[in-house]
TIVO-801542 format. One line per field, with one value per residue: residue in three letters; residue number from 1; x, y, z of N, C-alpha, C in turn. Coordinates in nm, 3 decimals. Layout:
% residues N
res = (Ala ...)
n = (NUM ...)
n_u = (X ...)
n_v = (Y ...)
n_w = (Z ...)
ca_u = (X ...)
ca_v = (Y ...)
ca_w = (Z ...)
c_u = (X ...)
c_v = (Y ...)
c_w = (Z ...)
//
This chain:
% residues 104
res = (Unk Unk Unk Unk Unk Unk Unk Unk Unk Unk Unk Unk Unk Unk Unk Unk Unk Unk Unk Unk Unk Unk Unk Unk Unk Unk Unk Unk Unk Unk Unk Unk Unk Unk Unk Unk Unk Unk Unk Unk Unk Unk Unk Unk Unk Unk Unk Unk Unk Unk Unk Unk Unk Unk Unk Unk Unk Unk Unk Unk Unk Unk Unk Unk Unk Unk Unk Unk Unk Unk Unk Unk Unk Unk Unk Unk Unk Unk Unk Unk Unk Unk Unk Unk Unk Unk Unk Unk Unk Unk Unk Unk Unk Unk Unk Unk Unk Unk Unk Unk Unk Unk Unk Unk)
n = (1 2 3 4 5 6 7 8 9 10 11 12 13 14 15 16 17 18 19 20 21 22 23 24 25 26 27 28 29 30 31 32 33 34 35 36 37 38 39 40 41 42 43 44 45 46 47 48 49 50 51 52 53 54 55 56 57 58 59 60 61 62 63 64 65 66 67 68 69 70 71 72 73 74 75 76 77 78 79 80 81 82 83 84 85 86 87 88 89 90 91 92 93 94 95 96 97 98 99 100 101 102 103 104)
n_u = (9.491 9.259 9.310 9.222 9.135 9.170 9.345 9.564 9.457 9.704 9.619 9.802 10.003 10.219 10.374 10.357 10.529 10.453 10.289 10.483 10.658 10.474 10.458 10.726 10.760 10.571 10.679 10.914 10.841 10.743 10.486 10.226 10.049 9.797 9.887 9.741 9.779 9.725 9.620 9.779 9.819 9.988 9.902 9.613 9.633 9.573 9.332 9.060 8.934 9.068 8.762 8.754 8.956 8.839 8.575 8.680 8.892 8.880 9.050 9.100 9.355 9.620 9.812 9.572 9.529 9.363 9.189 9.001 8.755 8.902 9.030 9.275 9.402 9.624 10.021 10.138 10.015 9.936 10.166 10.215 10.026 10.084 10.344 10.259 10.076 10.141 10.047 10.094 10.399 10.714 10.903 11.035 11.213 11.291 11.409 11.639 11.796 11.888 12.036 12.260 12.345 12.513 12.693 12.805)
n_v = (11.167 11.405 11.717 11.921 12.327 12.467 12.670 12.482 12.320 12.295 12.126 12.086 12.020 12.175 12.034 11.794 11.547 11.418 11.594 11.785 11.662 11.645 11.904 12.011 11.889 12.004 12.229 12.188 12.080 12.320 12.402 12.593 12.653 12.713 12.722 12.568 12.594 12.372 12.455 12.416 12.304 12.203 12.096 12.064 11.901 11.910 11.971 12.180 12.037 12.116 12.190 12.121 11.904 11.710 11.632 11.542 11.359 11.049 10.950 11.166 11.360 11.512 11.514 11.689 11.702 11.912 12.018 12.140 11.950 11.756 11.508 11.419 11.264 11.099 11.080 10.965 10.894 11.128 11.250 11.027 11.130 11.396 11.357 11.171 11.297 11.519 11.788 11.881 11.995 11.931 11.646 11.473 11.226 11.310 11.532 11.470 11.289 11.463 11.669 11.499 11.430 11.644 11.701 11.444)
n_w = (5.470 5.558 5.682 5.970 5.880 6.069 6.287 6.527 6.872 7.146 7.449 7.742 8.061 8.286 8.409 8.258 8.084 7.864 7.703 7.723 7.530 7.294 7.243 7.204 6.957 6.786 6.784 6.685 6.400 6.265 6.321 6.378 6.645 6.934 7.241 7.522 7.834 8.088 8.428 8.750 9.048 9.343 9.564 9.474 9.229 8.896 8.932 8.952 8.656 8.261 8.131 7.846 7.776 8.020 7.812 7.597 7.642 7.764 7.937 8.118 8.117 8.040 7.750 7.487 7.183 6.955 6.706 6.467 6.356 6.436 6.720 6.947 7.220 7.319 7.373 7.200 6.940 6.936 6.810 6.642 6.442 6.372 6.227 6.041 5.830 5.566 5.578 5.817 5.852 5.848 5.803 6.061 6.009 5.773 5.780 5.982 5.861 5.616 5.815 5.888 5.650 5.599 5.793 5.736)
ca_u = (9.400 9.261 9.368 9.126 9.188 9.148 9.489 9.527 9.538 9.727 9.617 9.903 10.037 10.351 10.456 10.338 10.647 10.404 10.221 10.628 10.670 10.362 10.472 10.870 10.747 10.514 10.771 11.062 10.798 10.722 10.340 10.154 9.951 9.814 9.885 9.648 9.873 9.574 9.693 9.837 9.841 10.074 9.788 9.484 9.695 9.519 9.200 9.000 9.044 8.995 8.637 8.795 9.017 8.734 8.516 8.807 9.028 8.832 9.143 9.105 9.454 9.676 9.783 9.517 9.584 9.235 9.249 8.865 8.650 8.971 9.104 9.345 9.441 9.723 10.066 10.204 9.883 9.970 10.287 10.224 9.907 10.192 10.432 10.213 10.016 10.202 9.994 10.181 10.502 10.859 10.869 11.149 11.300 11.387 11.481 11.717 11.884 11.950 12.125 12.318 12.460 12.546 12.814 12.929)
ca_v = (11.224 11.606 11.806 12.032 12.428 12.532 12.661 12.336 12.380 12.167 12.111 12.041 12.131 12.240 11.886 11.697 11.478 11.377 11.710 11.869 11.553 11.672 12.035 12.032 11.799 12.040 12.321 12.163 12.098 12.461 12.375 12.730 12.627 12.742 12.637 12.573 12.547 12.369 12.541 12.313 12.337 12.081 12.022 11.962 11.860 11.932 12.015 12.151 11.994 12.209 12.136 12.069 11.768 11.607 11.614 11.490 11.251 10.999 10.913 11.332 11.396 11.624 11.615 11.688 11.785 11.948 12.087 12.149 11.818 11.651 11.549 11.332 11.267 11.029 11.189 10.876 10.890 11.283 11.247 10.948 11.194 11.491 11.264 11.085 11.424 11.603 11.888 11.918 12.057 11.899 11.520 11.465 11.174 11.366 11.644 11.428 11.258 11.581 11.716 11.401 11.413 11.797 11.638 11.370)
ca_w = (5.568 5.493 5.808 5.933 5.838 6.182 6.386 6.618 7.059 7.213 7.558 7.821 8.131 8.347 8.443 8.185 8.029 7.770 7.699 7.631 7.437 7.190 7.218 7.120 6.826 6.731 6.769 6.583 6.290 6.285 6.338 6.429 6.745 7.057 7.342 7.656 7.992 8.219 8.571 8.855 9.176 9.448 9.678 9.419 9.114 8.800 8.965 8.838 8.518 8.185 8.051 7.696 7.863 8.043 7.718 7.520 7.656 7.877 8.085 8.178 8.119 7.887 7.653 7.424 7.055 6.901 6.529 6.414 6.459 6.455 6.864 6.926 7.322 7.389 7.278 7.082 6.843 6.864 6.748 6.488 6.336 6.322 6.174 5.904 5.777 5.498 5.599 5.907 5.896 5.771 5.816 6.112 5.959 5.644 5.840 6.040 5.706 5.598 5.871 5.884 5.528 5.575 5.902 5.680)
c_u = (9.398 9.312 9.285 9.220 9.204 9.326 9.461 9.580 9.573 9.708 9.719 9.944 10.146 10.436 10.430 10.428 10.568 10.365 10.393 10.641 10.623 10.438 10.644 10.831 10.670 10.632 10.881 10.983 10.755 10.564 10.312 10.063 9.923 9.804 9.882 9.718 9.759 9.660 9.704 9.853 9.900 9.983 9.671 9.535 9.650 9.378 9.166 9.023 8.959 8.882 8.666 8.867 8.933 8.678 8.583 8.798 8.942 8.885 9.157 9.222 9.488 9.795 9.702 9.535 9.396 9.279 9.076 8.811 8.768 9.036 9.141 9.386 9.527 9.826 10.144 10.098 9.930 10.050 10.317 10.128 10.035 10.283 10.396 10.159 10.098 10.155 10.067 10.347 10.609 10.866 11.044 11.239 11.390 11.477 11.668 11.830 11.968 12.054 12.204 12.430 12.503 12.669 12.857 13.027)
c_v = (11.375 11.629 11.921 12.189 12.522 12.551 12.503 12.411 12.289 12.213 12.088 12.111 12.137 12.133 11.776 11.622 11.464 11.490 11.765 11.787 11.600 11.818 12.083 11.965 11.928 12.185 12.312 12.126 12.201 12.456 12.530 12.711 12.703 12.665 12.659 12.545 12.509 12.373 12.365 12.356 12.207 12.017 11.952 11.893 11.947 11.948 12.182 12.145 12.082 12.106 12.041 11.902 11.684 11.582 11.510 11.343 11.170 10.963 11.082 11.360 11.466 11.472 11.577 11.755 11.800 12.060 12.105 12.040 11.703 11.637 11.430 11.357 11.163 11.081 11.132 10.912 11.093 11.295 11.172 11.061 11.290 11.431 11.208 11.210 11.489 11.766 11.969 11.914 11.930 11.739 11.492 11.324 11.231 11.466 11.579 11.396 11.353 11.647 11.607 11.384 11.566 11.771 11.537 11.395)
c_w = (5.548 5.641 5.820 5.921 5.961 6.274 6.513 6.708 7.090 7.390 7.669 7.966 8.198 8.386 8.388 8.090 7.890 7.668 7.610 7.552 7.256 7.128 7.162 6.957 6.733 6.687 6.660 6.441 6.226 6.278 6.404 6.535 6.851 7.130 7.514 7.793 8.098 8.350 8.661 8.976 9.328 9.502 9.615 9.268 8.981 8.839 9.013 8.739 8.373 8.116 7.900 7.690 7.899 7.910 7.586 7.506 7.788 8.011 8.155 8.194 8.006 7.877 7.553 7.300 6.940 6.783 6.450 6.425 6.521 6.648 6.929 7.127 7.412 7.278 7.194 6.963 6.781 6.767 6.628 6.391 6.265 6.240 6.016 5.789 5.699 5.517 5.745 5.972 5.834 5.803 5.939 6.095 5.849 5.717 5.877 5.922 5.666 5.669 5.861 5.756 5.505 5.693 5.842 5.559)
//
């Protein structure tokens, strides 16, 4: 799969389990992204929700992972795309291996 050339945003926001899910993954692969914090508030939740989200992700939730046409919005699918893509970042099984035979 090409990968578009565009910096990727990941959408997410302040209490999203799923959203940090996307965003440590992306971190510990050293992926270069920005990233969209859609605001929160106790009383209206996620309302109003960011335009990019609705348009997206039909269930209108984060986290959304957008990379030039490419936009991916559930954060298993995120995380398998990051995962499978040689284009993105260190592969965290190898990674893991590695550290693993550097403690035995």
């Amino acid at each position: 799969m090409n990968t578009p050339n565009e910096r990727p945003i990941l959408y997410s926001g302040p209490l999203s389990m799923f959203g940090a899910k996307v965003q440590i993954a992306a971190l510990e692969k050293g992926i270069d992204f920005e990233l969209v914090m859609v605001p929160y508030d106790s009383a209206r939740g996620y309302d109003p929700k960011h335009p990019e989200v609705l348009r997206i992700n039909p269930k209108r939730q984060v986290p959304v992972w957008k990379q030039g046409p490419l936009e991916i919005f559930d954060s298993t699918q995120i995380f398998e795309y990051l995962e499978t893509n040689p284009d993105q970042g260190r592969r965290f099984a190898a990674h893991m291996r590695a550290q693993q035979r550097r403690h035995d």
